[in-house]
C-alpha positions, 0 to 999 in steps of 0.5 A: 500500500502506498505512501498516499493510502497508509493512515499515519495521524489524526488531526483534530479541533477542540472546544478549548482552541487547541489543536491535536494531533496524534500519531497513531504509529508512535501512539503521541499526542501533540497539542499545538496551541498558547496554552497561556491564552486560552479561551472559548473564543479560540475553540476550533470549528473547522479544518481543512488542508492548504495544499494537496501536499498536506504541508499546511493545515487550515484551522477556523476559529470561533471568533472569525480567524483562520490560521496557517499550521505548518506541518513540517514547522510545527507552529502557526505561521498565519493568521488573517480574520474571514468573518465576523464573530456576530455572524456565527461559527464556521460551517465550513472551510476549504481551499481553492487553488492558487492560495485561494479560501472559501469559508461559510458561517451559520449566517449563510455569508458564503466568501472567496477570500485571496491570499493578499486581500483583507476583503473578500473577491466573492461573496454570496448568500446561501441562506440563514441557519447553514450549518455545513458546506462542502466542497466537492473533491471531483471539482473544486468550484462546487459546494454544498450548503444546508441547514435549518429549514434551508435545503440543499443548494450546489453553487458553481463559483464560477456562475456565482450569481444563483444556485445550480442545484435547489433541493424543493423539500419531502411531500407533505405527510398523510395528514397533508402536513408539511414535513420540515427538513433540516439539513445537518451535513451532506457529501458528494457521491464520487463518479455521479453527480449525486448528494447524499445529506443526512438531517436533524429528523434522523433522515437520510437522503440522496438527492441526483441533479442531473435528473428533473426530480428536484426532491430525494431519489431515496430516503431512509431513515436510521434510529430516532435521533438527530444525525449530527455527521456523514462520510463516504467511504471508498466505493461510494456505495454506502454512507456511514452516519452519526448522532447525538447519542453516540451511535454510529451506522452504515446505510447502504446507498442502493436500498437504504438498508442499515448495513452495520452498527459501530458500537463503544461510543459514549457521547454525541458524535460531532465529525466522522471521516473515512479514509479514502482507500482503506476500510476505516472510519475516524469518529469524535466528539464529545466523550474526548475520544479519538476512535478508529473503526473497521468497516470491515468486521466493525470492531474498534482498533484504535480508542484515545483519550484526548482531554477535551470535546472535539468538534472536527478531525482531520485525516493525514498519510503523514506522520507527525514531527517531534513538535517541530520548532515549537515550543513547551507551549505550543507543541507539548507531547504526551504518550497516550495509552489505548483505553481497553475495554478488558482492563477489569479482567486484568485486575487482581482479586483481592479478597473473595467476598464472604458466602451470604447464608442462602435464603430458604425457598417458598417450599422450605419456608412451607415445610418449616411451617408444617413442622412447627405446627405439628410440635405446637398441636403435640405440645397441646396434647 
């Protein structure tokens, strides 16, 4: 297996504004961040990578920032503000080529940023309340936006000026009442021009552009509540979805069939990530773990505890420096041990607990009865 393929380290954003990464070869964290400064303004929401090289990550803060990491350095290099913190978090964040950004926040502002200018070159609206936007992998000028009572729109930045692609929302039910929608994530089908989302209402659905049908192609629906995240795996025929209680499905994209469950989550799953050719599935969110999963067998093989909730995570293929060049604070290490579910068995007993009397049955309790009846009546006599 190649260079490109081998799964060498996790990247990942926290509530608390630093940013992790663990290697999973060694099995060390790194937290890159100014732990004297601290604050739930720097909480990161977003990342994505600069450069098809992966030398340079991408990290969008809660307050508006967005800062250059450097891979090989390890240090922040950059930092340019792309949004106003009164229009709400990011909801996506990616690269364009020739050093270009595009970032979209909860209030629907969808920007191109270039490398050298302070204001946007592009700017649209996508709507209020998105709370994702992806960009296409096949062709880098394609996004998708969605979010609360905002359907799926697909822009072309090239044609800016409206969508190309506005999803019209599920048939009224059979009470003839209308059926929100709420749009939570979505991903691009590889080799078709179909999206699949996944929603607030614990819905899944495929939506194809190219046909004249401007509502799902296929729906299903997994458990009863909100799914939260969606990824694709290699082979595009299934989707693998999480939700706010921690569970974590395979759908089968074909008949809407729930192929499989991954299990040992224990909180909110906030950002899934497949890895583009082997059969694994990265998850987190808020019980401050990293988890690996098959997609093969679905056993979990690999589970580290990182301290923080996480918001986002990020997949590399390259493995990651001693810190690089930055300092105690900013690059501290730490060894991370897997947790194990099998600890307890491990354990040494260390006394064995007394035998309690066992009670009597009903038919002892009975027959004792019978007796000392018997002995009252001759103790009569």
């Amino acid at each position: 297996m190649g260079e490109q393929s081998r799964l060498c380290s996790v990247w990942l954003g926290s509530e608390t504004g630093i940013l992790k990464g663990v290697s999973m070869s060694r099995k060390q964290a790194f937290n890159f961040c100014n732990t004297s400064h601290l604050s739930r303004d720097q909480e990161v929401r977003a990342l994505c990578w600069g450069d098809p090289g992966e030398s340079e990550l991408l990290v969008g803060s809660v307050d508006g920032t967005v800062k250059t990491f450097s891979i090989e350095k390890g240090a922040f290099i950059e930092s340019r503000r792309c949004g106003d913190p009164a229009e709400g978090c990011f909801t996506g964040l990616a690269a364009l080529s020739g050093s270009v950004l595009l970032t979209c926040g909860e209030s629907g502002t969808l920007r191109v940023w270039k490398e050298d200018s302070s204001e946007p070159v592009t700017e649209l609206d996508a709507g209020k309340n998105v709370c994702r936007m992806r960009q296409s992998p096949a062709h880098q000028h394609k996004v998708a936006t969605g979010g609360k009572e905002n359907g799926l729109k697909i822009w072309d930045l090239e044609r800016p000026d409206k969508p190309v692609f506005t999803a019209k929302n599920l048939r009224d039910d059979w009470l003839d009442l209308r059926r929100p929608h709420w749009v939570k994530d979505m991903a691009f089908i590889p080799d078709s021009d179909k999206v699949v989302t996944c929603t607030g209402y614990h819905q899944v659905h495929v939506f194809d552009p190219s046909s004249p049908q401007r509502r799902p192609v296929l729906e299903a629906a997994y458990s009863e509540y909100p799914l939260t995240t969606l990824s694709l795996p290699a082979g595009g025929n299934t989707v693998v979805v999480g939700n706010t209680h921690g569970q974590i499905a395979m759908l089968d994209l074909r008949k809407g069939l729930v192929r499989g469950c991954l299990k040992g989550l224990a909180g909110g799953v906030r950002w899934l990530q497949c890895h583009p050719s082997q059969p694994v599935v990265a998850s987190c969110g808020l019980d401050r773990f990293l988890r690996i999963h098959s997609l093969e067998d679905r056993k979990l093989l690999h589970k580290v505890y990182l301290k923080s909730r996480l918001n986002c995570l990020l997949l590399a293929s390259r493995d990651l420096e001693d810190g690089g060049g930055a300092t105690e604070g900013e690059g501290a290490s730490q060894e991370v041990k897997e947790e194990e579910d099998e600890v307890w068995d491990t354990m040494e007993q260390v006394g064995e607990a007394e035998e309690k009397p066992k009670r009597k049955t009903t038919e002892e309790e009975g027959e004792s009865q019978k007796k000392s009846k018997k002995k009252r009546k001759k103790g009569q006599d």
